[in-house]
PASEBA-1860 file (N, C-alpha, C; in nm, 3 decimals):
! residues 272
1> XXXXXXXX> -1.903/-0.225/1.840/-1.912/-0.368/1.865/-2.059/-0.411/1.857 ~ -2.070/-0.508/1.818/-2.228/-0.574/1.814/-2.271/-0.617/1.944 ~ -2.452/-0.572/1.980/-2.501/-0.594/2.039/-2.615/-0.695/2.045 ~ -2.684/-0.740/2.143/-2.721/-0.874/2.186/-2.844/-0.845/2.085 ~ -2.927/-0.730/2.066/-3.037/-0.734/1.965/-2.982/-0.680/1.837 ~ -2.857/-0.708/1.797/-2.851/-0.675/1.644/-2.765/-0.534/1.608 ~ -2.809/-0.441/1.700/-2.750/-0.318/1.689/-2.589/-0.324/1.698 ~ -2.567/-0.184/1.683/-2.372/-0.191/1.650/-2.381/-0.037/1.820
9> XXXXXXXX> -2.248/-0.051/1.849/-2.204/0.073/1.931/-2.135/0.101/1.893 ~ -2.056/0.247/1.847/-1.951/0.295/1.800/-1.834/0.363/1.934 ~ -1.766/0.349/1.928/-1.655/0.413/2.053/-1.504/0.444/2.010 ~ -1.474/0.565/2.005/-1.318/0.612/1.995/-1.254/0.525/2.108 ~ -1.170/0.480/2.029/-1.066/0.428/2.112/-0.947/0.502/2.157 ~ -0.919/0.581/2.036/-0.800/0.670/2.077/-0.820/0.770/1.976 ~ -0.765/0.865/2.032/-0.785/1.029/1.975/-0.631/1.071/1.927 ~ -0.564/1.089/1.837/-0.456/1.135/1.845/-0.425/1.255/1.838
17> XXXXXXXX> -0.336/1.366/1.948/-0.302/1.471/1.954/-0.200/1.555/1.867 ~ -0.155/1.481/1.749/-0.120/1.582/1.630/0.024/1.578/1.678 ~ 0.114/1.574/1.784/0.213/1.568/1.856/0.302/1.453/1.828 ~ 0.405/1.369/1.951/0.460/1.247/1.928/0.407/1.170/1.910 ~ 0.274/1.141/1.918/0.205/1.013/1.828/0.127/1.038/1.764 ~ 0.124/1.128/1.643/0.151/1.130/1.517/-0.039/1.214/1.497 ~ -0.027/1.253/1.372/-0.131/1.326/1.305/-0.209/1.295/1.187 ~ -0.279/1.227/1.163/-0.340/1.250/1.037/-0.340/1.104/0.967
25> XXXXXXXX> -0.403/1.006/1.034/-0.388/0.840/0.995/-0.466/0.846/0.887 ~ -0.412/0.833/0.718/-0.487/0.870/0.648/-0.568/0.795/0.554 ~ -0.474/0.686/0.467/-0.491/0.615/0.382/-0.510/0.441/0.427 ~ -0.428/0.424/0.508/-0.379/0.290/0.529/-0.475/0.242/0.633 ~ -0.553/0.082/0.621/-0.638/0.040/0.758/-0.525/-0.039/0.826 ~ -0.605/-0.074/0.946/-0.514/-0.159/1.048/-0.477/-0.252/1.036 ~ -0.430/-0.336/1.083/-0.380/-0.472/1.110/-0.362/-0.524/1.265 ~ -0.405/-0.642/1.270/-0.408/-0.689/1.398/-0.303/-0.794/1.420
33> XXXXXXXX> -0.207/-0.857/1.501/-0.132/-0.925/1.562/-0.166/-1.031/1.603 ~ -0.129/-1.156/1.649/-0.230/-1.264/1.679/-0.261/-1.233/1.876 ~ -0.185/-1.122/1.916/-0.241/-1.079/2.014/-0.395/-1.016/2.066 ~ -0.426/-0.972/1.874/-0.536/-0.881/1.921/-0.480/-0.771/1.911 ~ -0.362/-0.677/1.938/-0.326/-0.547/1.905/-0.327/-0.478/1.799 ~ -0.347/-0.377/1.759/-0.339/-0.307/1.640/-0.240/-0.210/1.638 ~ -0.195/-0.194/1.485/-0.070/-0.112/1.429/-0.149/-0.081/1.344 ~ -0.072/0.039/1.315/-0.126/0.134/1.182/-0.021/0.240/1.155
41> XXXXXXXX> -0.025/0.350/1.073/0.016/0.469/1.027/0.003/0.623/1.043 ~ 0.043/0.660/1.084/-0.078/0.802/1.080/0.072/0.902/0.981 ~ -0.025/0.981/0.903/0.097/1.059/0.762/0.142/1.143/0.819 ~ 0.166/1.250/0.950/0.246/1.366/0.998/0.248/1.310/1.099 ~ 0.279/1.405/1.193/0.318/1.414/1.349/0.451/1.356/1.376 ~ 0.470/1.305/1.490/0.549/1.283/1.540/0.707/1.332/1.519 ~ 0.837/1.313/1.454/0.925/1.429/1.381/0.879/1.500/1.310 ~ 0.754/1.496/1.272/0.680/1.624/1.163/0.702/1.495/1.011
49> XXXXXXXX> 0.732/1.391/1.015/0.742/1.318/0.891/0.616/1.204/0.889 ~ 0.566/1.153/1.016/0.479/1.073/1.059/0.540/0.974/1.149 ~ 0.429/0.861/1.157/0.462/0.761/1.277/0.391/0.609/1.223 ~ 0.446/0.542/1.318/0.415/0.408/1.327/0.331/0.353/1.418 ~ 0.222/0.293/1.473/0.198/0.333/1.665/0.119/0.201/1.661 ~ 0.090/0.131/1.757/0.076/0.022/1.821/-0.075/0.087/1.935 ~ -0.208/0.039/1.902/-0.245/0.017/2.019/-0.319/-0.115/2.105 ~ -0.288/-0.125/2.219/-0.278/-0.211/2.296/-0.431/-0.209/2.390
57> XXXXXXXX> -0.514/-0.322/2.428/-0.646/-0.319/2.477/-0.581/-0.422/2.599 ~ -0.641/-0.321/2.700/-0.589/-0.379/2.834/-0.677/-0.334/2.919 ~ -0.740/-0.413/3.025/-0.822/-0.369/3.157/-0.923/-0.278/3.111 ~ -0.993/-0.320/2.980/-1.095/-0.180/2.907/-1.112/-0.113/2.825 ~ -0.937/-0.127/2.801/-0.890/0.087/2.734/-0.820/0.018/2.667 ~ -0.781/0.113/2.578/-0.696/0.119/2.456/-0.575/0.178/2.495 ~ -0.445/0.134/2.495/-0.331/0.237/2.493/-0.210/0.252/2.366 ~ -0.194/0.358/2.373/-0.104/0.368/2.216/0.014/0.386/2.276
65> XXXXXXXX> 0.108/0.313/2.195/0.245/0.391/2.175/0.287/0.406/2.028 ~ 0.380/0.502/2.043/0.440/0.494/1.873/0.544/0.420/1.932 ~ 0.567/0.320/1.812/0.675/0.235/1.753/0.798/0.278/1.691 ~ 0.766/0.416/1.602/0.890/0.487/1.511/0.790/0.607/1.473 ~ 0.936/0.688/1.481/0.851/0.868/1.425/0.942/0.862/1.283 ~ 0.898/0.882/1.206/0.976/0.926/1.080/1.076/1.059/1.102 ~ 1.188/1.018/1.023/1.296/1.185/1.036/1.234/1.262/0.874 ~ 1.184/1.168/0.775/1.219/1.279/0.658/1.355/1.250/0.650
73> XXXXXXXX> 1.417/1.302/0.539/1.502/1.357/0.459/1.536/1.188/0.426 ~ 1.683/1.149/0.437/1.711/1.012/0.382/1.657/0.908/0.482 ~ 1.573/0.933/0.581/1.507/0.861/0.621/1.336/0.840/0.560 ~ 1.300/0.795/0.572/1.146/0.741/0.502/1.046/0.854/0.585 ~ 0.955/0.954/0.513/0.841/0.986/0.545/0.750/1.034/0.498 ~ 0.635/1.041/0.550/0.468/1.050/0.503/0.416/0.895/0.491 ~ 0.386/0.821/0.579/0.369/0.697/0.518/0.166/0.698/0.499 ~ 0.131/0.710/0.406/0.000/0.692/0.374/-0.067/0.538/0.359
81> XXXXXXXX> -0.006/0.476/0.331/-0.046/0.358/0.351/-0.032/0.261/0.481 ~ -0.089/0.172/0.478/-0.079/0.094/0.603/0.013/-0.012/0.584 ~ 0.030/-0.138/0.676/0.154/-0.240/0.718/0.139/-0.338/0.701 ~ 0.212/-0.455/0.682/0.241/-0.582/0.629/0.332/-0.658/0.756 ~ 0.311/-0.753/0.753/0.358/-0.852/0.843/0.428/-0.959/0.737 ~ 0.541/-0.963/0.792/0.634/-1.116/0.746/0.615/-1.208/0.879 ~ 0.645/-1.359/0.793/0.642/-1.473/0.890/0.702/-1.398/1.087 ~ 0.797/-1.355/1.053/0.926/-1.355/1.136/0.820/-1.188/1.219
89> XXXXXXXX> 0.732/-1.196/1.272/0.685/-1.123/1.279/0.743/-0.987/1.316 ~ 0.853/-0.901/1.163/0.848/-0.774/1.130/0.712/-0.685/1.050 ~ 0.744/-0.564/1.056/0.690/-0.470/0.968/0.712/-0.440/0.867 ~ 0.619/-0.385/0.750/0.706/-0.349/0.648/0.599/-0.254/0.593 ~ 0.672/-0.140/0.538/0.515/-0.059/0.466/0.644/0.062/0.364 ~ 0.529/0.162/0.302/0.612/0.234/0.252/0.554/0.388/0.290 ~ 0.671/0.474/0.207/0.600/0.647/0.220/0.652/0.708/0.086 ~ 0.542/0.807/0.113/0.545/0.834/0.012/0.658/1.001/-0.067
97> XXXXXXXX> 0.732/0.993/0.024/0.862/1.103/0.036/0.938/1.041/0.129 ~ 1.036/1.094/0.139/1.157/1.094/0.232/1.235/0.960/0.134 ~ 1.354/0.939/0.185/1.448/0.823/0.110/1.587/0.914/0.068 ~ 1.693/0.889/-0.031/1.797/0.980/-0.032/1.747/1.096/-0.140 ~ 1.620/1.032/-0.233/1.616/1.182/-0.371/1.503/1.182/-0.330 ~ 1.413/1.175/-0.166/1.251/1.235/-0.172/1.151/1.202/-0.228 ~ 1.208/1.100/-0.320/1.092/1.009/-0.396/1.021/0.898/-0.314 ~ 0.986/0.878/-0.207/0.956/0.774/-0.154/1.051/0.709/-0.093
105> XXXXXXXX> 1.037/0.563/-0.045/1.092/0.441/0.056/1.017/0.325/0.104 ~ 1.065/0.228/0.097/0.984/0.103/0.174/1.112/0.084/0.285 ~ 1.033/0.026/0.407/1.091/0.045/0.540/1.044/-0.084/0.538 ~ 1.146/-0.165/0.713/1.108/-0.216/0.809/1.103/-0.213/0.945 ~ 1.044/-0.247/0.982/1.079/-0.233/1.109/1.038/-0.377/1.167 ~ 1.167/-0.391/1.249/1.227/-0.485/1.323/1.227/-0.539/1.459 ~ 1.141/-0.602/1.549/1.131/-0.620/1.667/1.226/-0.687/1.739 ~ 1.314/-0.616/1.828/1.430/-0.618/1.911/1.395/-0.635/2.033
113> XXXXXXXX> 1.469/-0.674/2.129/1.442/-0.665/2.266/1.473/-0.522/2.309 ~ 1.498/-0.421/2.242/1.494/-0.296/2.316/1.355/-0.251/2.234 ~ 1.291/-0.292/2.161/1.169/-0.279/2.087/1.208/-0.233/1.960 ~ 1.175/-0.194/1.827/1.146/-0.222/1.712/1.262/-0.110/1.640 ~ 1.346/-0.134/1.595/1.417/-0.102/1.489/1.414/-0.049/1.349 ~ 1.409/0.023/1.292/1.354/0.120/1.163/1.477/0.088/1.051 ~ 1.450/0.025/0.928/1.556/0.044/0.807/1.480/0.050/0.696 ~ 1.573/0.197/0.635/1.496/0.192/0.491/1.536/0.052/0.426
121> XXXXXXXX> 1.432/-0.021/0.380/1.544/-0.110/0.229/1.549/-0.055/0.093 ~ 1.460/0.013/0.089/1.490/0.077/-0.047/1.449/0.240/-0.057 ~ 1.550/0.295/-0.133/1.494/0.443/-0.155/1.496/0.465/-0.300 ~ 1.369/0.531/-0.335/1.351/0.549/-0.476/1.386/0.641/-0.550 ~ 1.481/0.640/-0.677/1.522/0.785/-0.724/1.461/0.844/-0.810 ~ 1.321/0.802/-0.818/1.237/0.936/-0.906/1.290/0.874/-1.063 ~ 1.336/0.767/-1.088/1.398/0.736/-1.248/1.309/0.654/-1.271 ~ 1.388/0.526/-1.366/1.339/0.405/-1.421/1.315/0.351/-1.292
129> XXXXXXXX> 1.328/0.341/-1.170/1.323/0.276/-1.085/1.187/0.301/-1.004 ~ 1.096/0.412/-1.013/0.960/0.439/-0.966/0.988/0.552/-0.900 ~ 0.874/0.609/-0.838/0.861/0.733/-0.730/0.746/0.724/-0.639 ~ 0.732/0.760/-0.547/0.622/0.790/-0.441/0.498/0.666/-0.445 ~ 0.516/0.601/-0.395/0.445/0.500/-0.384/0.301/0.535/-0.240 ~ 0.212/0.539/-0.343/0.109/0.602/-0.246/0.016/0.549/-0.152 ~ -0.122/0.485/-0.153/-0.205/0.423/-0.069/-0.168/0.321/-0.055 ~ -0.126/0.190/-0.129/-0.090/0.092/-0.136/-0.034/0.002/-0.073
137> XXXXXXXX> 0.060/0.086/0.009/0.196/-0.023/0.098/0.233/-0.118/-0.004 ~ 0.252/-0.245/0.087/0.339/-0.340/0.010/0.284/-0.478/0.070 ~ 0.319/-0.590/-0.018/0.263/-0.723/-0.006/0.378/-0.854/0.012 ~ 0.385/-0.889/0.158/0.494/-0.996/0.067/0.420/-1.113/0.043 ~ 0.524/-1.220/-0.023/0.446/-1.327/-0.054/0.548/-1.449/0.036 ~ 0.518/-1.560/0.011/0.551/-1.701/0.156/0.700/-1.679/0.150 ~ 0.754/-1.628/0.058/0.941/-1.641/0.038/1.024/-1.457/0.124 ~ 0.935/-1.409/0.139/0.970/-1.250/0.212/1.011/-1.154/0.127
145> XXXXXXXX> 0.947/-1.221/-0.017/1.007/-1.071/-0.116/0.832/-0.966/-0.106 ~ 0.921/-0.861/-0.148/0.808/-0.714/-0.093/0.773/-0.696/-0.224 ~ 0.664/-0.665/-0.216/0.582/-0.594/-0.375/0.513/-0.486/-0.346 ~ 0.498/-0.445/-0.487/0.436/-0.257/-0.406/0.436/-0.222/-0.597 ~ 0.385/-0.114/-0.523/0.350/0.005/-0.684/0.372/0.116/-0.644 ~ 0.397/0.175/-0.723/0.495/0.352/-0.717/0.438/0.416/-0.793 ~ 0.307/0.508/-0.778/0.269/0.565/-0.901/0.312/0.712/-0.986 ~ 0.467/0.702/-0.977/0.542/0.805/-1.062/0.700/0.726/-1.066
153> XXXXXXXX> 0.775/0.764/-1.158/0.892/0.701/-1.197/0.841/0.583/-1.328 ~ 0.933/0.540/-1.314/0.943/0.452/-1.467/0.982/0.475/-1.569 ~ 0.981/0.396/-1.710/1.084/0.461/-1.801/0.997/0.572/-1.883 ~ 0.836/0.571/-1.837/0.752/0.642/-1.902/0.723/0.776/-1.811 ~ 0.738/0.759/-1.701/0.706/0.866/-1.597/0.564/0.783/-1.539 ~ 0.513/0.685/-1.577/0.367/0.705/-1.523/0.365/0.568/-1.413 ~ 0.432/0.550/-1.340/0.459/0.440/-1.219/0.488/0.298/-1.282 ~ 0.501/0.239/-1.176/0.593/0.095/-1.157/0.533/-0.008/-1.111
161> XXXXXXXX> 0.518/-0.152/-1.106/0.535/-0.296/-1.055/0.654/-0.285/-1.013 ~ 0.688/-0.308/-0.863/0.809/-0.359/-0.811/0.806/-0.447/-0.712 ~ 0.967/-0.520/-0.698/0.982/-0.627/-0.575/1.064/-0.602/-0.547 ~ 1.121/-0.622/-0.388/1.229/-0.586/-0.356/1.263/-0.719/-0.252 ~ 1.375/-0.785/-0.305/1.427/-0.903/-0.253/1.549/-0.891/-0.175 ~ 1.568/-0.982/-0.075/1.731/-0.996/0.033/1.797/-0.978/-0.057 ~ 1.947/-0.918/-0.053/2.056/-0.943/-0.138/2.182/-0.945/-0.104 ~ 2.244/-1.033/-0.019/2.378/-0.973/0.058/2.304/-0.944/0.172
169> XXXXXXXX> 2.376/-0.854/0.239/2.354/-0.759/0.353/2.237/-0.654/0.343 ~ 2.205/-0.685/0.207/2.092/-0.551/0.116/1.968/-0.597/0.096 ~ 1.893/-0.496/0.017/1.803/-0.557/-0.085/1.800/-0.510/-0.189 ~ 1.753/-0.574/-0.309/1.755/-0.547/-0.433/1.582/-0.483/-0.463 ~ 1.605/-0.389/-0.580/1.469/-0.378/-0.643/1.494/-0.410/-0.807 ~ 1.375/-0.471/-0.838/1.369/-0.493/-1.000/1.200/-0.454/-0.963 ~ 1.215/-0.384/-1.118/1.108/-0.298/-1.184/1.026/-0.425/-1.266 ~ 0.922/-0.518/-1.254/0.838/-0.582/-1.273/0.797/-0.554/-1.428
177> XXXXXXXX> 0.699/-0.423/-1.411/0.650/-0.336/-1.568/0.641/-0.171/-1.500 ~ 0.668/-0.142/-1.599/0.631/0.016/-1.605/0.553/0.072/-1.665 ~ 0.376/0.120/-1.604/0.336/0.173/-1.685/0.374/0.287/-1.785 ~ 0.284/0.330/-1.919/0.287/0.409/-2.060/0.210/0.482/-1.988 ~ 0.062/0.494/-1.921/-0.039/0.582/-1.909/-0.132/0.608/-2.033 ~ -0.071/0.449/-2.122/-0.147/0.475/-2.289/-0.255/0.405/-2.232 ~ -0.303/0.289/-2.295/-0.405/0.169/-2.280/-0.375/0.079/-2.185 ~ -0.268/0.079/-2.118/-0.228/-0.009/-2.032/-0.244/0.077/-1.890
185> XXXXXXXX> -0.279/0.214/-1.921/-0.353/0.294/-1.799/-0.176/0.394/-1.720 ~ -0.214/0.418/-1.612/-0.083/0.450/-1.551/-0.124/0.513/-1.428 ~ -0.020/0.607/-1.300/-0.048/0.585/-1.180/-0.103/0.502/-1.096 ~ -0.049/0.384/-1.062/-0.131/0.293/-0.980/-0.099/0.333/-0.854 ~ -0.212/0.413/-0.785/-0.202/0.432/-0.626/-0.200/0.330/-0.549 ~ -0.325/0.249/-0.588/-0.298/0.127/-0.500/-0.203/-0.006/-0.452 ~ -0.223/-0.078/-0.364/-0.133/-0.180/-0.374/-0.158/-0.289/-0.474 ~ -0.112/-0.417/-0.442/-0.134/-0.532/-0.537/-0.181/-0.666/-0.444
193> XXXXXXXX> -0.244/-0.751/-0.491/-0.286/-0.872/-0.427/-0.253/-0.981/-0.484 ~ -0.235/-1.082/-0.483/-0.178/-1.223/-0.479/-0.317/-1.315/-0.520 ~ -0.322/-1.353/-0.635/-0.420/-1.473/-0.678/-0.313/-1.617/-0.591 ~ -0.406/-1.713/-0.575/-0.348/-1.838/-0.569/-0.266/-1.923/-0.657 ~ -0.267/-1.834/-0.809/-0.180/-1.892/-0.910/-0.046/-1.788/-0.852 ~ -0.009/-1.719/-0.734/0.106/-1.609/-0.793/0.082/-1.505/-0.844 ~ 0.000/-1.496/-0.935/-0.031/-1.358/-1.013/-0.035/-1.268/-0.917 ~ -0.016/-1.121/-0.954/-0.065/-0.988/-0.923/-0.159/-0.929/-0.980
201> XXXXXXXX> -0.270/-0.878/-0.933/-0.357/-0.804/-0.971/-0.343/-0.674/-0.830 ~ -0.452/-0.542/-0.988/-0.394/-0.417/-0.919/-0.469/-0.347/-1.037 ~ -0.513/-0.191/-0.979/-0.589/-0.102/-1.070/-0.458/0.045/-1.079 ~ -0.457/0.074/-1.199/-0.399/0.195/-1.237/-0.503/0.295/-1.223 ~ -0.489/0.431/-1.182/-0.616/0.532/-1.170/-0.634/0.607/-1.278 ~ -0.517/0.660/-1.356/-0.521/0.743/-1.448/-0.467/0.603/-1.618 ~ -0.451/0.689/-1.687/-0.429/0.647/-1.845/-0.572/0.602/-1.930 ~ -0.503/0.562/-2.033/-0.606/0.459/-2.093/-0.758/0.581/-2.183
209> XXXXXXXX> -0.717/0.672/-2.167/-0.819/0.765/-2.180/-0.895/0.851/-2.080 ~ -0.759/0.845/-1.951/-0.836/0.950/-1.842/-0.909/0.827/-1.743 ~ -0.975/0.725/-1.778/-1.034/0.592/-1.696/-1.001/0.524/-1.574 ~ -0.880/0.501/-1.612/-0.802/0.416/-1.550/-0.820/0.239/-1.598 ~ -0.755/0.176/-1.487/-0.745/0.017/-1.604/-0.728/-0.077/-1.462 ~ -0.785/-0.225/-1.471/-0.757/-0.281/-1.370/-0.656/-0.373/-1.465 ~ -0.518/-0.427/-1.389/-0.407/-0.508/-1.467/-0.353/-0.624/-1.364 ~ -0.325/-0.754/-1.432/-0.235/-0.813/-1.407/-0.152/-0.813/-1.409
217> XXXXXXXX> -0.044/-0.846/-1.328/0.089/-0.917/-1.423/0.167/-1.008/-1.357 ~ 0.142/-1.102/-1.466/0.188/-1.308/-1.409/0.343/-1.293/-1.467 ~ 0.412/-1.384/-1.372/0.513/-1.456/-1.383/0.516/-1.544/-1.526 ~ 0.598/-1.529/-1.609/0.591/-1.623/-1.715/0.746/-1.702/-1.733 ~ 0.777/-1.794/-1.852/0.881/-1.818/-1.850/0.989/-1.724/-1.906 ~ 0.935/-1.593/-1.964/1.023/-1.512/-2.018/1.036/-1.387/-1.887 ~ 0.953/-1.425/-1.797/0.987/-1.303/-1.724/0.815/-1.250/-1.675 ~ 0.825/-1.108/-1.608/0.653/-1.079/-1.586/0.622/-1.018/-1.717
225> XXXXXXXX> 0.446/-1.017/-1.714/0.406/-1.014/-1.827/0.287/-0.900/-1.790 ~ 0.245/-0.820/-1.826/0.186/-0.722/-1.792/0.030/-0.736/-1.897 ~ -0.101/-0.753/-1.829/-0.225/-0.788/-1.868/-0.315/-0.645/-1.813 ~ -0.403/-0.622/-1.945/-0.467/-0.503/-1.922/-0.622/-0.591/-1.905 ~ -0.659/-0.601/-1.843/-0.822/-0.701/-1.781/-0.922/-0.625/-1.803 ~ -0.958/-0.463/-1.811/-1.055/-0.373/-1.826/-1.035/-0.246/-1.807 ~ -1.056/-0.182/-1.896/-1.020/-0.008/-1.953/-1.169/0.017/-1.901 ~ -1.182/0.155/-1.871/-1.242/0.209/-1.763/-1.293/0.325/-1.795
233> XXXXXXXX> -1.462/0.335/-1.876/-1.467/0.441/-1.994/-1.583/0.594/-1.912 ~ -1.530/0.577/-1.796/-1.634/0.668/-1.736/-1.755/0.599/-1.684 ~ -1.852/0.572/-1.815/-2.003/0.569/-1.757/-2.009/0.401/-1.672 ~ -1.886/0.354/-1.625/-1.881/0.212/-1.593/-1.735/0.256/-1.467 ~ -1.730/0.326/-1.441/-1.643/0.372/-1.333/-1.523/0.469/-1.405 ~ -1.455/0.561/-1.287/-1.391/0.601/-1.348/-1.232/0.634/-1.215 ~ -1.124/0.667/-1.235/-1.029/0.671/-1.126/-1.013/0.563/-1.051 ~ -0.949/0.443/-1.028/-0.969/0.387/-0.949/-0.863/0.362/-0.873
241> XXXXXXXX> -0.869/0.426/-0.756/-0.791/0.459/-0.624/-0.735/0.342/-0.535 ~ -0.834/0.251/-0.532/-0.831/0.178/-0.440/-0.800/0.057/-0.517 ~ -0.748/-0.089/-0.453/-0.672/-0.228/-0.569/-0.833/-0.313/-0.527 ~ -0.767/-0.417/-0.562/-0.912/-0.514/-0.587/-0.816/-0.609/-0.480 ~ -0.976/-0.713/-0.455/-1.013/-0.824/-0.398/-1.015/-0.958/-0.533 ~ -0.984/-1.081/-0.458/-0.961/-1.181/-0.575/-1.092/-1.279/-0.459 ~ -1.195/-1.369/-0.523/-1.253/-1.441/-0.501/-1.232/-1.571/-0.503 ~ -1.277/-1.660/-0.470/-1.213/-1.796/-0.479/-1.194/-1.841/-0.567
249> XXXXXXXX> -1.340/-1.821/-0.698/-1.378/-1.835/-0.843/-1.270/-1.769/-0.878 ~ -1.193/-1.641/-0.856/-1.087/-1.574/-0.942/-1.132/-1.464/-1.010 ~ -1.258/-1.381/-0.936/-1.327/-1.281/-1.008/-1.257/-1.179/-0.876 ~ -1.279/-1.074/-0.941/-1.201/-0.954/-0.920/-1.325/-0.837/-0.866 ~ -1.313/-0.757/-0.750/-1.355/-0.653/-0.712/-1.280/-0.543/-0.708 ~ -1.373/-0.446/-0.704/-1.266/-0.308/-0.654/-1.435/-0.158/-0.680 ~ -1.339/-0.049/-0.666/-1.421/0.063/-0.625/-1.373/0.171/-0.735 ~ -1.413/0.246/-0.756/-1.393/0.345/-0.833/-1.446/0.497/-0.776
257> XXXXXXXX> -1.339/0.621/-0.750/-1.380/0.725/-0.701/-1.482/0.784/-0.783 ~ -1.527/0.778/-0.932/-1.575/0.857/-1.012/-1.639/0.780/-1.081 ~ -1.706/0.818/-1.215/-1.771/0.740/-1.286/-1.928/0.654/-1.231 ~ -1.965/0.615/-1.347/-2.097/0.523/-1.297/-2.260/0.634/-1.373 ~ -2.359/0.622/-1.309/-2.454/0.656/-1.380/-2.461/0.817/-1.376 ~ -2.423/0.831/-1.180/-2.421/0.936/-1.101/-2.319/1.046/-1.120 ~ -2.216/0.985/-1.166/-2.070/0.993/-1.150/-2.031/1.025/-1.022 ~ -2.085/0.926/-0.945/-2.030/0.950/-0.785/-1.951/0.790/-0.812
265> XXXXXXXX> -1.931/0.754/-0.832/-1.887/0.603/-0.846/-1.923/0.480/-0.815 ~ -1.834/0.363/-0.818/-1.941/0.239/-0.863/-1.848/0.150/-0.745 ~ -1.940/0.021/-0.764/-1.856/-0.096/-0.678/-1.832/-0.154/-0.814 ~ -1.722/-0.232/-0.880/-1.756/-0.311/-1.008/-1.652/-0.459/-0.957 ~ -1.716/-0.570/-1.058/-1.719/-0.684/-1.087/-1.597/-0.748/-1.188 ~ -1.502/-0.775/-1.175/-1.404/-0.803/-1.342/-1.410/-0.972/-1.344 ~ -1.475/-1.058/-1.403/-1.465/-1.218/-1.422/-1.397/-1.267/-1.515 ~ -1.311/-1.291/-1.495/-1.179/-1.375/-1.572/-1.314/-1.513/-1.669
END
């Protein structure tokens, strides 16, 4: 926390014991509540699949509970990424195994008066439909449909654009685009972000020549449309792990694990 001459203090808030509230918070940052509380992820512990956990700042201290332990198998687990909030203040995130074929899952979880409720909505079968959806989580937008990226499955093998909307008693998934892993790049670990036009923007890590690629893809009248914005030639970044930031102007950030002068990697710039 910041101090009165400028300086910062650093302080653990909570330590987690590898046990029922969970092991190994890996990929995903926090999110705060309009309480002030924080939720997050951590990828093992708790059934040995991971957890969900809530902590709470009261009289000083920090206190955690977990929210949901993952089972694995046709239940959702490893969740590496972090959580999303709908209006209706649920949860929603994904993992990157567990579901009915082990390919992943996007979950919710549901706040009840006996406290929070766990449903897969979707499980991924490793096909045309995507696989393992990794750092990323998921995004909704003002209507409560979920978006996310899966970086394995598709009709190419090399990951997915997906949404997954109410349907009935259900939800539906439709496959957006599927990366080639040609020039249009492929594995997108990361998640996706929302321009003010609607659009999606989002970086693939691999294709394109090993680079990776930062991509759009807008809503059109024929359907989504899949935009390759910048191929990614090494000495200008290279892998890029992490999704981008959209500016007000509509210019694009993001990070790259590799590449650059050093080849330790770069911060880079994309201006529409």
């Amino acid at each position: 926390m910041p101090g009165s001459n400028g300086s910062w203090t650093f302080s653990v808030i909570y330590s987690f014991t590898g046990g029922s509230d969970g092991f190994a918070p890996a990929f995903g940052s926090l999110i705060f509540d309009p309480a002030g509380n924080l939720y997050g992820t951590a990828e093992m512990g708790g059934q040995g699949s991971g957890t969900v956990f809530k902590l709470t700042h009261s009289k000083g201290a920090w206190k955690e509970k977990t929210l949901y332990a993952f089972a694995g198998g046709s239940d959702a687990g490893y969740p590496l990424a972090g959580l999303s909030w709908d209006t209706a203040g649920n949860l929603y995130g994904a993992t990157v195994r567990g579901g009915t074929a082990n390919a992943g899952a996007v979950f919710q979880l549901k706040h009840v008066k006996t406290g929070w409720k766990e449903k897969v909505l979707y499980s991924f079968t490793g096909g045309n439909d995507g696989a393992y959806p990794e750092y990323g989580g998921v995004t909704l937008n003002a209507a409560g449909a979920v978006y996310g990226t899966a970086a394995g499955g598709g009709t190419s093998g090399q990951g997915v654009v997906f949404v997954l909307k109410p349907f009935k008693s259900d939800w539906k998934e439709t496959v957006l685009y599927s990366f080639t892993g040609g020039g249009d790049g492929g594995q997108p670990f990361a998640g996706l972000t929302f321009s003010t036009a609607g659009n999606l923007f989002g970086a693939a890590a691999y294709g394109a020549n090993g680079g990776g690629t930062v991509f759009k893809v807008a809503h059109t009248t024929s359907g989504w449309k899949e935009s390759t914005l910048h191929t990614f030639a090494g000495s200008d970044g290279q892998y890029p792990y992490a999704g981008v930031v959209v500016d007000s102007k509509g210019k694009l950030y993001g990070t790259t694990f590799r590449g650059g002068t050093g080849n330790a990697g770069v911060v880079y710039q994309v201006t529409p």
